[in-house]
C-alpha positions in Angstrom: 124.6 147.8 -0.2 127.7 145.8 -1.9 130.7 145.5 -0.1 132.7 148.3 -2.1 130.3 150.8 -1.0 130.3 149.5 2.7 134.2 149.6 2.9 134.2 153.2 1.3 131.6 153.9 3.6 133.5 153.1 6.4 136.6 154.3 5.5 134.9 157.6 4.0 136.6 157.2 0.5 135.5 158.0 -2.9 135.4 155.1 -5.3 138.4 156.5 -7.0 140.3 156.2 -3.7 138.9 152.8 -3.3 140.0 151.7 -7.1 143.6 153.1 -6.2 143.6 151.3 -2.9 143.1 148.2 -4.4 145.5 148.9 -7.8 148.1 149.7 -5.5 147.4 145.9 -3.2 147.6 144.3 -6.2 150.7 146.0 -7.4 152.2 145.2 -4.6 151.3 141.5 -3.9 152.3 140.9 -7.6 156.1 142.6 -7.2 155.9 140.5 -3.7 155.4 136.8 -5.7 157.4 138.0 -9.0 161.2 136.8 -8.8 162.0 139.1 -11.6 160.4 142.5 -13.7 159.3 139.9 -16.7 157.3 137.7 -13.8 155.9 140.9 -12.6 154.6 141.5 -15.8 153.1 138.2 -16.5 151.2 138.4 -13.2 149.8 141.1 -13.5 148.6 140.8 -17.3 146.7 137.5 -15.9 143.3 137.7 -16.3 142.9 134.8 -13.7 145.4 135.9 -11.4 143.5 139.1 -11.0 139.7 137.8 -10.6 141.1 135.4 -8.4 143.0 137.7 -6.5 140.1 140.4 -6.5 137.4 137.3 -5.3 140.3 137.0 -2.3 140.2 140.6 -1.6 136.3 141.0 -1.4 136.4 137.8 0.9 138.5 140.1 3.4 136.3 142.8 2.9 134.0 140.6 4.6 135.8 140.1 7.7 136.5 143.8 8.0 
């Protein structure tokens, strides 16, 4: 079982809650490192940002 379905599993989620979970943590951690709207935007366009950021978030999926 990957970890997606374990953590909706647990948290007895769809996978469109779980997809919305995590599109809102990302939102939010980019607006948290972006010093201005135009930052923001470069973020989250960023291909790399976002794998890396997603290979991060499965990693504390893990732990959980």
């Amino acid at each position: 079982m990957s970890t997606k379905n374990k953590t909706m599993d647990y948290l007895m989620i769809s996978s469109e809650q779980y997809d919305d979970m995590i599109y809102q943590t990302y939102f939010i951690w980019c607006h948290k490192f972006a010093s201005s709207e135009s930052k923001f935007q470069e973020i989250w366009a960023n291909a790399a940002v976002n794998k890396w950021f997603l290979i991060q978030y499965t990693k504390m999926e893990l732990q959980f």
